[in-house]
N, CA, C and O atoms as a GROMACS GRO file, in nm:
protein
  320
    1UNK      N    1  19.163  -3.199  16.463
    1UNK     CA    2  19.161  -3.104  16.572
    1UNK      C    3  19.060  -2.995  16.540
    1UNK      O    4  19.092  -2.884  16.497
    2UNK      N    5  18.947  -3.032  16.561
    2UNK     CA    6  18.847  -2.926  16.547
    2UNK      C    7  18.838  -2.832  16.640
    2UNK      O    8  18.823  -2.868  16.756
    3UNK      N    9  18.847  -2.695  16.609
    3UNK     CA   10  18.840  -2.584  16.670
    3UNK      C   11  18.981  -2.548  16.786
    3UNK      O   12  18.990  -2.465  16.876
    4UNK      N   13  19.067  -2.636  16.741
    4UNK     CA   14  19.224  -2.624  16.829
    4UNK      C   15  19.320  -2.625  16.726
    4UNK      O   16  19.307  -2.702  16.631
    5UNK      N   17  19.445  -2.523  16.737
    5UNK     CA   18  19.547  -2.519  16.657
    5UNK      C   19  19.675  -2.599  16.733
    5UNK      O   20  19.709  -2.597  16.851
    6UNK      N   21  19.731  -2.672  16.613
    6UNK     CA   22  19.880  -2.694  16.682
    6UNK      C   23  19.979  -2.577  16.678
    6UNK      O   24  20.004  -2.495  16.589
    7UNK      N   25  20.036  -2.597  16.822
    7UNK     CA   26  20.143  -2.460  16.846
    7UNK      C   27  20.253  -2.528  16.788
    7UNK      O   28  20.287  -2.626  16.853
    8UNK      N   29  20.330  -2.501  16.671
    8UNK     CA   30  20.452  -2.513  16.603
    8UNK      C   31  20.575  -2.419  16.678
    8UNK      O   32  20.547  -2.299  16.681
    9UNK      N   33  20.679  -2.449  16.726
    9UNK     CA   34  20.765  -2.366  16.779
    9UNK      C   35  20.902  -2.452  16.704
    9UNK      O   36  20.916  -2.573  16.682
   10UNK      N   37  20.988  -2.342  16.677
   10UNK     CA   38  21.099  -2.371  16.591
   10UNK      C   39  21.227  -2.286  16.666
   10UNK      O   40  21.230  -2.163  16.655
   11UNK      N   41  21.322  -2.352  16.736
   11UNK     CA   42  21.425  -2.278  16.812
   11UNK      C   43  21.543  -2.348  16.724
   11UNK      O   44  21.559  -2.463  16.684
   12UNK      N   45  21.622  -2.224  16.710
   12UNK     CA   46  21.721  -2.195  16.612
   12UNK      C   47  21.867  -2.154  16.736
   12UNK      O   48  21.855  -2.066  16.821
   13UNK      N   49  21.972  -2.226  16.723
   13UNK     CA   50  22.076  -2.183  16.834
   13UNK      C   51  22.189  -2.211  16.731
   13UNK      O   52  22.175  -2.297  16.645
   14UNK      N   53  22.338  -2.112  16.747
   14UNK     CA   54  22.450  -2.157  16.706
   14UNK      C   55  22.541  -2.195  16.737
   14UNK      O   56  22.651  -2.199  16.683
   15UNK      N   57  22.482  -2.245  16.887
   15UNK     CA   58  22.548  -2.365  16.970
   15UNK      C   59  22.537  -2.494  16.944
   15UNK      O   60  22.454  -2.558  17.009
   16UNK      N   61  22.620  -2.563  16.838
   16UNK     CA   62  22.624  -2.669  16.889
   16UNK      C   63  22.592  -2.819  16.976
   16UNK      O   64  22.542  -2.931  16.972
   17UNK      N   65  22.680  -2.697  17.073
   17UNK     CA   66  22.697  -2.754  17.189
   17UNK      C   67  22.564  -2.775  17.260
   17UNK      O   68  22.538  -2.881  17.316
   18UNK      N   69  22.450  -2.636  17.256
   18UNK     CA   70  22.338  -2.653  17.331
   18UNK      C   71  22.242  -2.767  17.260
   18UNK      O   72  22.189  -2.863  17.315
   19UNK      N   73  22.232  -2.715  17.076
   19UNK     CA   74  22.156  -2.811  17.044
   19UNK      C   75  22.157  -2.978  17.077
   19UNK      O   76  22.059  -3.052  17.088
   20UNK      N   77  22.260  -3.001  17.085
   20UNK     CA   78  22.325  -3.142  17.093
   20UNK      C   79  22.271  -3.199  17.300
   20UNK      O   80  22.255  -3.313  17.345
   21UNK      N   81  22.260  -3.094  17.357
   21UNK     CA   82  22.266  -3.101  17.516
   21UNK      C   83  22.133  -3.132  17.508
   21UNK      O   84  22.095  -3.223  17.582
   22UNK      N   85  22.039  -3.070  17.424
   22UNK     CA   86  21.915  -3.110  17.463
   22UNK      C   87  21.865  -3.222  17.363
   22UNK      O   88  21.744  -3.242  17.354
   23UNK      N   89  21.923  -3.270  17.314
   23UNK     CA   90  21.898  -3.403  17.206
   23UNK      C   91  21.946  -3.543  17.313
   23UNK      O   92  21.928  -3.648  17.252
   24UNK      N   93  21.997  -3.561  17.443
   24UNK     CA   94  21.985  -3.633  17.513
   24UNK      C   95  21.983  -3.594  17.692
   24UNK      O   96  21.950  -3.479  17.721
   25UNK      N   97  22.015  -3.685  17.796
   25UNK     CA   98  21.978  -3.684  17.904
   25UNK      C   99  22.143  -3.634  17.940
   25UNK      O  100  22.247  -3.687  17.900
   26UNK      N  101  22.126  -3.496  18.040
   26UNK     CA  102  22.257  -3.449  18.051
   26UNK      C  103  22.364  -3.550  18.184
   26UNK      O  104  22.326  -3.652  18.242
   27UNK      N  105  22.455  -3.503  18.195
   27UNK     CA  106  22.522  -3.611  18.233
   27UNK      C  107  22.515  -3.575  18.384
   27UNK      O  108  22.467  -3.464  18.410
   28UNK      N  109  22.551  -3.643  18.474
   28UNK     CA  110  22.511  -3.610  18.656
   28UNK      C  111  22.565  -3.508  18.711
   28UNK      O  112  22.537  -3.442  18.811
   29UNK      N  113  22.695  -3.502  18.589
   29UNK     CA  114  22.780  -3.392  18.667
   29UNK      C  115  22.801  -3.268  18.600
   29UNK      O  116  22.892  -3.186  18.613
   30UNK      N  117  22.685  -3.267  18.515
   30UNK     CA  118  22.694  -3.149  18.376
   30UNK      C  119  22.654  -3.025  18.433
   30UNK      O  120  22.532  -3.025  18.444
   31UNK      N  121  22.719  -2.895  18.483
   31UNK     CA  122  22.666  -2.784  18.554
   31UNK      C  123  22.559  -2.725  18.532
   31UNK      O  124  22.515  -2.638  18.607
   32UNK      N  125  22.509  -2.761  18.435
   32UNK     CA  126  22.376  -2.700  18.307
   32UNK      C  127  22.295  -2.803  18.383
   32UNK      O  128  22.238  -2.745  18.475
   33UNK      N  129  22.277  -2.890  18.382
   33UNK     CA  130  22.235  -3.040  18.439
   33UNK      C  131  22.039  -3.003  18.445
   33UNK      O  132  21.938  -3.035  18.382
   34UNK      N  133  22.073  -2.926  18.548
   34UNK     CA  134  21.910  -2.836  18.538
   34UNK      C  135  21.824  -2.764  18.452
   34UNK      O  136  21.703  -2.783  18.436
   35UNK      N  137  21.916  -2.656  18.384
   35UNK     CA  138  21.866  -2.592  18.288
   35UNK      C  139  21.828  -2.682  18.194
   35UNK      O  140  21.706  -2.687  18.172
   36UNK      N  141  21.902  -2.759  18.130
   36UNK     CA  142  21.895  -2.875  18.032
   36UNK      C  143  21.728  -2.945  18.072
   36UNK      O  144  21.614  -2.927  18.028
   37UNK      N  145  21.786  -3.026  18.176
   37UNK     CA  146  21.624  -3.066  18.196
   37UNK      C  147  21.468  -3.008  18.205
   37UNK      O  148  21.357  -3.061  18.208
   38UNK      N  149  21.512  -2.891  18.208
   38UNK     CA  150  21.416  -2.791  18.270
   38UNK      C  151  21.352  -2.753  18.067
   38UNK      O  152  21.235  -2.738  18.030
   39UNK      N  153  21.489  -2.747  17.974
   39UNK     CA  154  21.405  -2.733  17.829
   39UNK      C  155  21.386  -2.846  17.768
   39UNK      O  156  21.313  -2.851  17.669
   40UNK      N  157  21.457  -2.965  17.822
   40UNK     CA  158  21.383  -3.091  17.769
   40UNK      C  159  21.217  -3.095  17.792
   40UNK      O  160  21.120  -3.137  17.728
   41UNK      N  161  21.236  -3.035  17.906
   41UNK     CA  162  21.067  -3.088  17.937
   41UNK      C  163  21.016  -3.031  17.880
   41UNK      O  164  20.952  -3.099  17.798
   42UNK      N  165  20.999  -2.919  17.869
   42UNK     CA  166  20.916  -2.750  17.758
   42UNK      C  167  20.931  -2.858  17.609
   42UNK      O  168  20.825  -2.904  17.566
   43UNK      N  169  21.015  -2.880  17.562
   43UNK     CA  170  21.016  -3.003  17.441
   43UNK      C  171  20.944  -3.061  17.393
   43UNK      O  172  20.901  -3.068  17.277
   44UNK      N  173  20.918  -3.126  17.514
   44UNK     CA  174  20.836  -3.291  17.549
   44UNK      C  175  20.699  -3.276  17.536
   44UNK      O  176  20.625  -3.372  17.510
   45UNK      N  177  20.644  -3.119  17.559
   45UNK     CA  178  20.522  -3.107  17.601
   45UNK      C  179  20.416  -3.107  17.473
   45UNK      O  180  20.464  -3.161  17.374
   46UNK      N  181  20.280  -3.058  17.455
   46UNK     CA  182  20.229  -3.126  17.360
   46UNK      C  183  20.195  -3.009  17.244
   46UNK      O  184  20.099  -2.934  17.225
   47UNK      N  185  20.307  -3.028  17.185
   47UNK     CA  186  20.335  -2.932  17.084
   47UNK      C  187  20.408  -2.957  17.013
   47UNK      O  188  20.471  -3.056  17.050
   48UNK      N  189  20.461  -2.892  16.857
   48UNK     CA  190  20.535  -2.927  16.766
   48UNK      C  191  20.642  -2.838  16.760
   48UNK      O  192  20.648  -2.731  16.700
   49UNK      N  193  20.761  -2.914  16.857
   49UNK     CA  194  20.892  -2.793  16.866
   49UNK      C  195  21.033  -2.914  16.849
   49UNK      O  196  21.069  -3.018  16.906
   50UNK      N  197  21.085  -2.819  16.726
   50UNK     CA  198  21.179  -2.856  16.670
   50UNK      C  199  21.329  -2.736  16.712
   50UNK      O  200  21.333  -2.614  16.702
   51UNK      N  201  21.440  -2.837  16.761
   51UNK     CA  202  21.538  -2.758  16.790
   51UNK      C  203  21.633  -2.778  16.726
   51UNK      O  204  21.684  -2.882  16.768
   52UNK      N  205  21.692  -2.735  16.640
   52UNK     CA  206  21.800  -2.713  16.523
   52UNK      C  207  21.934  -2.661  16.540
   52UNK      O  208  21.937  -2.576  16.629
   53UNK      N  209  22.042  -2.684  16.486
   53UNK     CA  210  22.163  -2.567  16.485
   53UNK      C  211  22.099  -2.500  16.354
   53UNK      O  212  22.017  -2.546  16.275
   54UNK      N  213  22.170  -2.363  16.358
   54UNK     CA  214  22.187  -2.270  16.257
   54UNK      C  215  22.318  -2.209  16.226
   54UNK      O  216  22.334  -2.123  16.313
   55UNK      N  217  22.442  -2.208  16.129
   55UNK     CA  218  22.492  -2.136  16.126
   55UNK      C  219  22.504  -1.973  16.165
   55UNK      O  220  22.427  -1.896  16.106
   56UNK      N  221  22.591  -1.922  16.257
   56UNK     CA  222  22.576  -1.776  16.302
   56UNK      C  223  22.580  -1.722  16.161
   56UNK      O  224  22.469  -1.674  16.137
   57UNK      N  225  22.648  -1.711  16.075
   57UNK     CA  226  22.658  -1.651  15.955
   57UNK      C  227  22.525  -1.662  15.901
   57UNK      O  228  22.468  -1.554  15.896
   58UNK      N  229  22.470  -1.745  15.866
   58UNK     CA  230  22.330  -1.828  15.783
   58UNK      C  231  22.224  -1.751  15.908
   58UNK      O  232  22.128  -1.710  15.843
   59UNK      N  233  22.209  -1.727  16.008
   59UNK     CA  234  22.133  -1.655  16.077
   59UNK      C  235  22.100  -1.543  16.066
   59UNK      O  236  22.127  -1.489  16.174
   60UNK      N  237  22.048  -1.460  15.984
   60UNK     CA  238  22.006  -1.318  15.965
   60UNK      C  239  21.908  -1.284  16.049
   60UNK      O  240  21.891  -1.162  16.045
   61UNK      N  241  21.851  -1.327  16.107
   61UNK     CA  242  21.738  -1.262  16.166
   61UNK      C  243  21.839  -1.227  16.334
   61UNK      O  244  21.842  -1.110  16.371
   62UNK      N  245  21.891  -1.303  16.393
   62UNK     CA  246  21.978  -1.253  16.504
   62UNK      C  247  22.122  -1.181  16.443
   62UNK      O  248  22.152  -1.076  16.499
   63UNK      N  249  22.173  -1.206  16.382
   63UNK     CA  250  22.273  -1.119  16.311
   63UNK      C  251  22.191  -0.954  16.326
   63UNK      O  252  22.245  -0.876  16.406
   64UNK      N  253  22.114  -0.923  16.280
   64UNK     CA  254  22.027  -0.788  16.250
   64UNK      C  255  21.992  -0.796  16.414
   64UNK      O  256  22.088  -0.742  16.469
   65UNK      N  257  21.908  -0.835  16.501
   65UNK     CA  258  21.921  -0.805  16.618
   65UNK      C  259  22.018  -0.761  16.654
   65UNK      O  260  22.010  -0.644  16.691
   66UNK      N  261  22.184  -0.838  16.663
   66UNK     CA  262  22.226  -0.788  16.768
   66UNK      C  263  22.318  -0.676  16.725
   66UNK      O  264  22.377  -0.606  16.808
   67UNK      N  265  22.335  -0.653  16.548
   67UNK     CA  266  22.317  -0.520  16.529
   67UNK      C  267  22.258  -0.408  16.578
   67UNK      O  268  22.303  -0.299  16.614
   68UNK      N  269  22.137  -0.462  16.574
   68UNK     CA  270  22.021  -0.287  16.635
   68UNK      C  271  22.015  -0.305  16.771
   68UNK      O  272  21.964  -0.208  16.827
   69UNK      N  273  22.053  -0.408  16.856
   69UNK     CA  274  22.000  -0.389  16.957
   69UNK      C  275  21.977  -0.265  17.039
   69UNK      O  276  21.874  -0.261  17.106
   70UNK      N  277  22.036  -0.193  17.042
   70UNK     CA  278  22.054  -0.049  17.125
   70UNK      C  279  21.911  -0.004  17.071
   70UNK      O  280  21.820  -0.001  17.154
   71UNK      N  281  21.877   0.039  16.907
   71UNK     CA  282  21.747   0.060  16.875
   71UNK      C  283  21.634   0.015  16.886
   71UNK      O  284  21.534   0.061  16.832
   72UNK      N  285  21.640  -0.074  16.953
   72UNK     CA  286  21.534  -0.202  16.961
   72UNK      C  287  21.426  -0.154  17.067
   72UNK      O  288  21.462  -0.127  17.182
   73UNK      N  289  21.307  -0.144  17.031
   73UNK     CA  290  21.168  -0.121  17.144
   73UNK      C  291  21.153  -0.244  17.239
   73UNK      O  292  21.216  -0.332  17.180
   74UNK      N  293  21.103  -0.297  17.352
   74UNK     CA  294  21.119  -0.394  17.436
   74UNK      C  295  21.022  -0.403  17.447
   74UNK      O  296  20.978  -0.434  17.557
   75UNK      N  297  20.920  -0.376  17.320
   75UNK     CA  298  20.746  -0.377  17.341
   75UNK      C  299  20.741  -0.511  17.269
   75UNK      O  300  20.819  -0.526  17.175
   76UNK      N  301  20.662  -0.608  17.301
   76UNK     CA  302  20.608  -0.695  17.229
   76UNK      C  303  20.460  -0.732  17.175
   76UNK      O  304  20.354  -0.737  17.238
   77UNK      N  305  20.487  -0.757  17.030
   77UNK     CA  306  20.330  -0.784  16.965
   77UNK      C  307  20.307  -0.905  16.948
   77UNK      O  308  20.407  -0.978  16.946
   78UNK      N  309  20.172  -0.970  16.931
   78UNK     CA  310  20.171  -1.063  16.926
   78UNK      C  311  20.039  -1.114  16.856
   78UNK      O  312  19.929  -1.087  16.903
   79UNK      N  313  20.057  -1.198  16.729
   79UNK     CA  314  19.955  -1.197  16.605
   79UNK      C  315  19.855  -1.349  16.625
   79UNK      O  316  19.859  -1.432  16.716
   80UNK      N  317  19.810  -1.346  16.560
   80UNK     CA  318  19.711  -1.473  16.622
   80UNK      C  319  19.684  -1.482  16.438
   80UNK      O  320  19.607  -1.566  16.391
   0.00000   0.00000   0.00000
């Protein structure tokens, strides 16, 4: 890939339940049914994205969010 980077994206949830929803095709009558499909596809697309469980405990980086949230700036940076 000359002169193009691969976008690596790594989503971390301590649902279970969600990780597992988007590891197959949701069911006809699954109320999520949409949403589901709607991040399968974002998935699918041509990039390197891996979706994982994480223990809530083993999660420090959202643990500390939703600690500070109240302190939290709603500015975002963004590094290249």
């Amino acid at each position: 890939m000359h002169g193009k980077r691969e976008l690596k994206v790594l989503v971390q949830s301590d649902s279970r339940v969600a990780v597992e929803s988007l590891k197959r095709a949701p069911d006809a009558f699954d109320p999520n049914r949409e949403l589901i499909n709607c991040c399968i596809n974002l998935i699918k697309r041509k990039w390197d994205c891996k979706v994982e469980y994480i223990d809530r405990e083993a999660n420090l980086a959202a643990k500390g969010l939703a600690a500070n949230f109240e302190n939290l700036s709603l500015e975002v940076t963004l590094y290249k």
